[in-house]
N, C-alpha and C positions, 0 to 999 in steps of 0.2 A: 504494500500500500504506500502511495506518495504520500509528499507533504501538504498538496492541496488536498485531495481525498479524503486525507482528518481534517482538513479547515470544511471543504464542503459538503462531500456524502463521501460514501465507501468508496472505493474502487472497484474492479474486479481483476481477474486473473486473465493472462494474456491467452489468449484460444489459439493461437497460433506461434508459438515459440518457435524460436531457432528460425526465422525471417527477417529480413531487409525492411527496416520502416523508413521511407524518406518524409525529410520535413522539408519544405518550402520557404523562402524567404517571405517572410509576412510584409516587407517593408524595403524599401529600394537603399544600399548602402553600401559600403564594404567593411567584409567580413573581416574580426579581428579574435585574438584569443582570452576567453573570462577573464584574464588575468589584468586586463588591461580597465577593466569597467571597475569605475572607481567608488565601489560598493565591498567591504569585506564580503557578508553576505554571497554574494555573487562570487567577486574574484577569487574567493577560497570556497566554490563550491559548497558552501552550505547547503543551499538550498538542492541544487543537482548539479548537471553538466551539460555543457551547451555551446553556444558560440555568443561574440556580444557584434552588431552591427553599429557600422557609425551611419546613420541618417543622411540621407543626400534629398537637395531638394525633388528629384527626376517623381516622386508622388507621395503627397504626403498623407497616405492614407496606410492604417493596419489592416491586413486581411487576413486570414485563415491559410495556417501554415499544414493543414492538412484535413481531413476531414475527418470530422470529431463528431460524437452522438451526443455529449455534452460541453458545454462552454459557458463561463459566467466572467463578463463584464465588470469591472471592479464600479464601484459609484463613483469615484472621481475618473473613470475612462481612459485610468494613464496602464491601465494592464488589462489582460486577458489570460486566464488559460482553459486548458484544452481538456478534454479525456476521450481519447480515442476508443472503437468497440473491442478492441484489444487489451483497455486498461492504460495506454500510453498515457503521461498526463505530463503535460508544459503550458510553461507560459512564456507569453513574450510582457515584456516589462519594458514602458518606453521609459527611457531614460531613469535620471535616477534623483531621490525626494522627489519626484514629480507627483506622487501623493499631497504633499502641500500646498499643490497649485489647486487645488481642492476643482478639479478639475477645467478651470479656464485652462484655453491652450487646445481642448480636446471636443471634441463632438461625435457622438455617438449614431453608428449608423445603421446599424442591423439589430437586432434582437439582443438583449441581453444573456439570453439563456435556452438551450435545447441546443438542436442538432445543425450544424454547419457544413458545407461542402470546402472543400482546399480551393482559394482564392476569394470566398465571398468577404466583401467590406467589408471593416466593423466600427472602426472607429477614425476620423480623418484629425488629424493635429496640425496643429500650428506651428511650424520646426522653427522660423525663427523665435518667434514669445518665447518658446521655451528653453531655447539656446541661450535668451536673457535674463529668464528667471527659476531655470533648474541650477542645481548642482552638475547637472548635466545629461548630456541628450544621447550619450550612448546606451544601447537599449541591448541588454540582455535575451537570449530567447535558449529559457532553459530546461531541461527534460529533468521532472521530480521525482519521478519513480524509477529508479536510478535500480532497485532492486531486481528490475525485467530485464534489464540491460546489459548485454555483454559488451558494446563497441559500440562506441561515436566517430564515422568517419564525417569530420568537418571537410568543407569545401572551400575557396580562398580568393579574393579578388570581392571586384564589383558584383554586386547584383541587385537581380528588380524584384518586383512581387510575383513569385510563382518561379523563380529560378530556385533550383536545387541547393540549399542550406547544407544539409548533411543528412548521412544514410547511417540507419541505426543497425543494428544487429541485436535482435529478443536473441533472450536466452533461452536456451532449453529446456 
């Protein structure tokens, strides 16, 4: 079970182990490594493991880094995560305090909660505001249930929303 999973219902167990899960860039940036998002939390994995994006203006919009049967919307709209029918569960997390902006910066565009397909919108933000009143706007996108997980192959460079992020490997 992840760490969202105890914040918001159970999980379940992966139906198909020992598979390839890929996740999608939710967000158009270039890829960099946790280590670098200037969040303990994050950059020491606490929470899971993952890649952190830096925001490029090319769309400033969050989308669905894969298709997930449930998703909940934080109230301030600066995160999301995910739980796949597999049990996969992430989040992408735009930038960082960006909870304090008590969500100015962010606008919400889909559903808060239920079933999503990989690329639908969710939430569109503001990258400069928030470039001026975060601690900062590199945006974490992390996998919590760390326990399914044999391998995170990240991917490197630019990318848009719906370009390959990295390919997971369930365990068996």
């Amino acid at each position: 079970m992840g760490f969202f999973s105890k914040i918001f219902k159970k999980g379940s167990e992966a139906q198909d182990s020992g598979r390839i899960f890929e996740i999608y860039a939710p967000i158009a940036g270039e890829i960099i490594d946790l280590s670098e998002i200037p969040d303990e939390a994050f950059s020491s994995k606490l929470i899971g493991d993952g890649v952190g994006l830096v925001p490029t203006e090319d769309c400033e919009i969050i989308s669905a880094p894969c298709d997930a049967e449930d998703i909940s919307i934080f109230d301030t709209n600066h995160a999301v995560s995910f739980e796949t029918k597999d049990g996969v569960e992430l989040i992408v997390h735009f930038g960082i305090d960006t909870v304090q902006l008590n969500g100015k910066g962010f606008e919400r565009l889909g559903a808060d909660e239920g079933a999503v397909k990989r690329g639908d919108q969710l939430v569109k933000y503001d990258l400069e505001y928030i470039k001026k009143q975060a601690k900062s706007h590199k945006t974490p996108v992390i996998i919590s249930s760390m326990d399914m997980v044999e391998k995170i192959e990240p991917m490197s460079g630019k990318v848009k929303p719906g370009d390959l992020l990295m390919r997971v490997t369930l365990k068996k």
